[in-house]
Kinemage of the C-alpha trace (Angstrom):
@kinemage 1
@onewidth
@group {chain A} dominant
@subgroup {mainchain}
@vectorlist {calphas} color= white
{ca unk a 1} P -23.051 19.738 16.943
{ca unk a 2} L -23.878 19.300 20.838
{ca unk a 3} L -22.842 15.619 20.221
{ca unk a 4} L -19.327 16.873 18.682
{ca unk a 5} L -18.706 19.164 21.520
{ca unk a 6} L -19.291 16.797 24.061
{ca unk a 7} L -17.163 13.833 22.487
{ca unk a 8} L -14.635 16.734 21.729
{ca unk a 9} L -14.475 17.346 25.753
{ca unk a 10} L -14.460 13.961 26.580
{ca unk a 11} L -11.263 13.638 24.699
{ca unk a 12} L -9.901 16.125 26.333
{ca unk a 13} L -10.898 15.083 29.797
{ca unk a 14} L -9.758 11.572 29.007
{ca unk a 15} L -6.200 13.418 27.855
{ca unk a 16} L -5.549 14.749 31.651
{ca unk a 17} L -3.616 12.421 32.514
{ca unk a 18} L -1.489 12.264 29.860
{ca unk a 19} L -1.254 16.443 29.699
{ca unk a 20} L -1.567 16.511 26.563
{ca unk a 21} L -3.465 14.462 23.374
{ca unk a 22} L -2.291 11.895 21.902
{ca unk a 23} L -2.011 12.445 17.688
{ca unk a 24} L -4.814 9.906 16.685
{ca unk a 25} L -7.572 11.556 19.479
{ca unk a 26} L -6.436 14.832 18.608
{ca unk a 27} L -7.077 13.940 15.046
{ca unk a 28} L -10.518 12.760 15.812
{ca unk a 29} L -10.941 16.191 17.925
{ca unk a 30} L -10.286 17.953 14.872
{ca unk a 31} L -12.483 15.974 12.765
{ca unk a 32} L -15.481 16.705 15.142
{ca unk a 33} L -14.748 20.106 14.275
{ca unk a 34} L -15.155 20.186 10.807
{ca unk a 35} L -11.528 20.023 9.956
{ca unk a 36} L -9.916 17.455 6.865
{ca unk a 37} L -7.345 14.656 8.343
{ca unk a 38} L -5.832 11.872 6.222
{ca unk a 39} L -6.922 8.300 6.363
{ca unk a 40} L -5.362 6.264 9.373
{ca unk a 41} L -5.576 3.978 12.030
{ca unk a 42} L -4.027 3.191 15.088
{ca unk a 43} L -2.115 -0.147 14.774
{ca unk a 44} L -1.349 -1.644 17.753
{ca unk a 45} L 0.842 -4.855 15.682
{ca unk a 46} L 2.123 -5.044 12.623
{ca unk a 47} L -0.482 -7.282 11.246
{ca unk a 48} L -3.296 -4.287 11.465
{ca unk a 49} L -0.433 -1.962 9.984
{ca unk a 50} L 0.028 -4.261 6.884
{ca unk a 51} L -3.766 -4.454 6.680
{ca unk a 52} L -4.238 -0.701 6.307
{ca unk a 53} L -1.593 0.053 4.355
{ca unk a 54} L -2.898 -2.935 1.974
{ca unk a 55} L -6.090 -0.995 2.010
{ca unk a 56} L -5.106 2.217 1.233
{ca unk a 57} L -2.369 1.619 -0.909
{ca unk a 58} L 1.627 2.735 -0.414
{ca unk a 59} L 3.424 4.814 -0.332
{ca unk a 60} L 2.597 5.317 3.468
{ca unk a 61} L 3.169 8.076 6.973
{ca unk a 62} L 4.056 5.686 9.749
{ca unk a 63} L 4.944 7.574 13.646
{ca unk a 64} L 4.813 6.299 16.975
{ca unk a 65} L 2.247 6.570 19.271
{ca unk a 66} L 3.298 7.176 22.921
{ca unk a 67} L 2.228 9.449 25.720
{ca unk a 68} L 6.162 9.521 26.685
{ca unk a 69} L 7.188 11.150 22.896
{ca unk a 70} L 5.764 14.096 22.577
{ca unk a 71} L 8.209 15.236 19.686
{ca unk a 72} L 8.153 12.248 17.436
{ca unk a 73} L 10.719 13.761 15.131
{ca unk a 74} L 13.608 13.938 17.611
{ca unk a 75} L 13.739 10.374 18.658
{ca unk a 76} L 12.944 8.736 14.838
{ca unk a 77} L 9.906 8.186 15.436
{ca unk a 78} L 8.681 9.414 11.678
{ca unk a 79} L 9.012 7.381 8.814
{ca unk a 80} L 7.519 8.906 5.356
{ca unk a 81} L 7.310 7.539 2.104
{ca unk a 82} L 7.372 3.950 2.937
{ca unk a 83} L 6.745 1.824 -0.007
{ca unk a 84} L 6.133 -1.895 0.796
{ca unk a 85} L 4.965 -4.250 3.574
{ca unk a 86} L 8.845 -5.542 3.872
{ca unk a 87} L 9.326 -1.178 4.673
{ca unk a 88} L 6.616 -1.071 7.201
{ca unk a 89} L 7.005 -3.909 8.650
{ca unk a 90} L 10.861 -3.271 10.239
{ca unk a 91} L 9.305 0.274 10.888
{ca unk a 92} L 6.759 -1.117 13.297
{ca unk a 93} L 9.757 -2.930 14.834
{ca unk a 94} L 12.110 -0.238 15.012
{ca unk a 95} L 9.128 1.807 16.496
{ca unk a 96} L 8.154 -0.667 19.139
{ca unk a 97} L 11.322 -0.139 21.386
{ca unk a 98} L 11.107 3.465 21.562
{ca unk a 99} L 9.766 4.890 25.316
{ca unk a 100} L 6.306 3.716 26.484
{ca unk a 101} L 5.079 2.627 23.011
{ca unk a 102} L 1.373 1.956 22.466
{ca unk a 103} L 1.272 1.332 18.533
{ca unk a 104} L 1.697 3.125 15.318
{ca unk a 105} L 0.129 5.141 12.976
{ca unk a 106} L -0.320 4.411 9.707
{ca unk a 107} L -1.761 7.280 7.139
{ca unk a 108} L -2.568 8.380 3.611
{ca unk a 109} L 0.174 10.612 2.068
{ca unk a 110} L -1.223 13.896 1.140
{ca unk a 111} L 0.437 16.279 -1.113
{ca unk a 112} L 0.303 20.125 -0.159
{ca unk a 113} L 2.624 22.715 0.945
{ca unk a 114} L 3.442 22.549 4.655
{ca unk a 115} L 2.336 24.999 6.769
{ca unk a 116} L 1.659 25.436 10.851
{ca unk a 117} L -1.250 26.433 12.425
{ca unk a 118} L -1.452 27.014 16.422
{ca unk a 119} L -2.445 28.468 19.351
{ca unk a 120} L -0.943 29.718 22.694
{ca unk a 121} L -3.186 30.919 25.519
{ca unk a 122} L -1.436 33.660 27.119
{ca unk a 123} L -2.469 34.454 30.698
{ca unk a 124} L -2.940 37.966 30.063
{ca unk a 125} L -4.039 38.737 26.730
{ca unk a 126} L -5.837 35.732 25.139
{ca unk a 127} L -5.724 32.686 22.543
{ca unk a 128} L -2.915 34.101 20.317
{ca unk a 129} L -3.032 32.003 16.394
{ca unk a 130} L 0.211 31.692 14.335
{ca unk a 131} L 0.275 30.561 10.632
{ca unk a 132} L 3.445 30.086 9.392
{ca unk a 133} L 5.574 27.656 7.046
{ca unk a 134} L 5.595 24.815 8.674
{ca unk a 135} L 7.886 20.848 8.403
{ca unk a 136} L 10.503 19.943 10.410
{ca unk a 137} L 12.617 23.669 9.201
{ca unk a 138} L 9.486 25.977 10.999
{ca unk a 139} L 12.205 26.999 13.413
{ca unk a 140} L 14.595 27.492 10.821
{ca unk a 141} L 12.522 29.379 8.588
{ca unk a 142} L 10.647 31.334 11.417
{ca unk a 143} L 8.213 32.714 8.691
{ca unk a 144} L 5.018 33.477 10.599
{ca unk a 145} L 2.220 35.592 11.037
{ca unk a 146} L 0.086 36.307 14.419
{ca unk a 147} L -2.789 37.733 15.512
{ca unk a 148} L -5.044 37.855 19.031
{ca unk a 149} L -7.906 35.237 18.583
{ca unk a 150} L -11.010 34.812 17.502
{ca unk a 151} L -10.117 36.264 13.957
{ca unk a 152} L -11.939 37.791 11.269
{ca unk a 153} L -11.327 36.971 7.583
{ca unk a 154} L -9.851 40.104 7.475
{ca unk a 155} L -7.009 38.793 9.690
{ca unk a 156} L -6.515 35.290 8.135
{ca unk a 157} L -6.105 37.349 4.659
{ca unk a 158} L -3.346 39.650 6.392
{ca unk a 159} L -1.898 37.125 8.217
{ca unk a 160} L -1.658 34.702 4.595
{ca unk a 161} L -0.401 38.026 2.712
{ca unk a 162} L 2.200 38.647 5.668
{ca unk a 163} L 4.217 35.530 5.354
{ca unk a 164} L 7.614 36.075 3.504
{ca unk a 165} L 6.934 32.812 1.639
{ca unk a 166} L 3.473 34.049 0.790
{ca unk a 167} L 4.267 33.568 -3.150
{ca unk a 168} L 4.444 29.782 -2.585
{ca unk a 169} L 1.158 29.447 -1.959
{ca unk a 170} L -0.342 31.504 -4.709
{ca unk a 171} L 2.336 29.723 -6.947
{ca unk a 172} L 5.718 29.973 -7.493
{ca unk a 173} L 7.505 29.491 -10.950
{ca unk a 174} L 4.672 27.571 -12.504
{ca unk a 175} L 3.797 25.556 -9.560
{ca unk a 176} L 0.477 24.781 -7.791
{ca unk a 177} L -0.646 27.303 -5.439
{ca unk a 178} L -2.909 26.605 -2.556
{ca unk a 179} L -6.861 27.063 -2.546
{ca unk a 180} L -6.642 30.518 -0.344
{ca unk a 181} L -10.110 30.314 0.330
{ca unk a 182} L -10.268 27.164 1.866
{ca unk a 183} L -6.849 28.060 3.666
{ca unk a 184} L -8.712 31.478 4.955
{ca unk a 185} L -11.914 28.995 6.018
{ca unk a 186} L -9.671 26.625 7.900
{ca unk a 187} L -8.104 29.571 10.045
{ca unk a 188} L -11.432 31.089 10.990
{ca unk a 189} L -12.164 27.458 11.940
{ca unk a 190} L -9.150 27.041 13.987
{ca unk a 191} L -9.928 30.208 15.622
{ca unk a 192} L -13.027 29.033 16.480
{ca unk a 193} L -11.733 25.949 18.047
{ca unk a 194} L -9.400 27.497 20.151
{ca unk a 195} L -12.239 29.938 21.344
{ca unk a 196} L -14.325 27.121 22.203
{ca unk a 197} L -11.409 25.224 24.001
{ca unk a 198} L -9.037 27.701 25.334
{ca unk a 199} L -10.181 27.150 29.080
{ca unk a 200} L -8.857 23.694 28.982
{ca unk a 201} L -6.034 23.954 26.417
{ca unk a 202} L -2.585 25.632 26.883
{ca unk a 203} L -1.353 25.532 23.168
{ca unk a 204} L -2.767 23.556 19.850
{ca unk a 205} L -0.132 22.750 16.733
{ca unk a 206} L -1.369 21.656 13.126
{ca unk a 207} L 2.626 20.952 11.758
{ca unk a 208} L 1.863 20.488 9.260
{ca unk a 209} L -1.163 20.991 7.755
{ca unk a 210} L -0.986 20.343 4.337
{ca unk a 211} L -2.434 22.409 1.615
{ca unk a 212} L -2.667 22.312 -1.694
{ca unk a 213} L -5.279 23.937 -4.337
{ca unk a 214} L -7.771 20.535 -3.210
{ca unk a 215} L -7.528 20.774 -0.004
{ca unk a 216} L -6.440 21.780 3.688
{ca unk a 217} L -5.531 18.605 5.311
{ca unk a 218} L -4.242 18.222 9.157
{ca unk a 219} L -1.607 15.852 9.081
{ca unk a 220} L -0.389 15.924 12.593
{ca unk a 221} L -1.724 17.758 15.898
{ca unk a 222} L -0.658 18.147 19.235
{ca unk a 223} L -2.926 19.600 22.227
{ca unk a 224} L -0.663 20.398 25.177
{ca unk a 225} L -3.592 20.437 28.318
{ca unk a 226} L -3.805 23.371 30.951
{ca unk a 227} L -2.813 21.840 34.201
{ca unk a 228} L -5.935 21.298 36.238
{ca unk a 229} L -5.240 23.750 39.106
{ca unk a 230} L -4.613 26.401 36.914
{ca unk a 231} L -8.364 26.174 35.551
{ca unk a 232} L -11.719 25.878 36.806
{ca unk a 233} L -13.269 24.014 33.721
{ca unk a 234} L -12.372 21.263 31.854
């Protein structure tokens, strides 16, 4: 685990920068720490986009890569569901204009029920974790639960039981809950993660992490840095 933690900071140190991580080294942060992501790579031209997406098999997640976009959503730079090389292809192009482009992802889609999971480090009082129903309507929706970090289980149960949408994951109607254990595991691991990086890190998002009763996956992350004067350690 030593090794983890110290690739883990040097991703974070390479980040500063930046001031905050870009999605495919966050991803890899979070799979140092024990946390599910979907297959992707980094393509840098269309060719290695094709050859992925021929690997894994469409339909594909394509979004831009670019330390100028931090919300990828408000400047099109999200393309789900894309179902042939023709469809990726004139995403990579539409993609590669947008500000300070440095490639494309291309991922796996996962089924689940989208939910967020962050992290704010308040001044005063602490790490502070939010799980909430996540997508592109989380502001919308404002359905959340919080709670100072680290957590216990106790407070990953309350905070799944508080959400107003809380019958959507145990299943709604006839359809497929969420595996609540592995959704109460992943939060005690977040918390964890946050406690072990809060001195560097201002906030963390997971939106959305994807869940359904097979798994907990993190679909897309974003690590906003602490500026360095405002911190001792990195």
């Amino acid at each position: 685990m030593s090794d983890a933690r110290s690739e883990m900071r040097r991703i974070i140190q390479a980040a500063r920068s930046d001031g905050w991580v870009l999605e495919p080294d966050a991803k890899r942060l979070f799979t140092l720490a024990g946390f599910a992501v979907p297959r992707f790579t980094l393509a840098r031209t269309p060719e290695e986009a094709l050859r992925f997406a021929g690997e894994i098999g469409y339909p594909v997640v394509a979004k831009v890569v670019s330390p100028r976009i931090l919300h990828k959503s408000d400047v099109g730079g999200v393309a789900v569901g894309i179902a042939d090389a023709g469809g990726l292809a004139e995403v990579f192009r539409r993609f590669q204009v947008l500000d300070g482009f440095v490639g494309m992802i291309v991922e796996e889609m996962a089924p689940g029920i989208e939910l967020i999971l962050g992290a704010k480090i308040d001044f005063q009082f602490g790490p502070l974790i939010l799980l909430g129903m996540g997508g592109t309507g989380v502001e919308i929706y404002k359905d959340v639960a919080l709670r100072m970090a680290p957590i216990s289980e106790k407070d990953a149960l309350a905070m799944i039981g508080g959400l107003k949408a809380q019958r959507l994951l145990t299943g709604y109607r006839g359809s497929e809950g969420v595996d609540l254990k592995m959704l109460t595991e992943t939060l005690l691991s977040f918390s964890s993660l946050v406690m072990e990086l809060g001195e560097g890190i201002e906030s963390i998002d997971i939106n959305p992490l994807l869940c359904s009763s097979r798994h907990c996956v993190v679909a897309d992350a974003r690590i906003i840095l602490r500026k360095e004067n405002e911190t001792a350690s990195a």
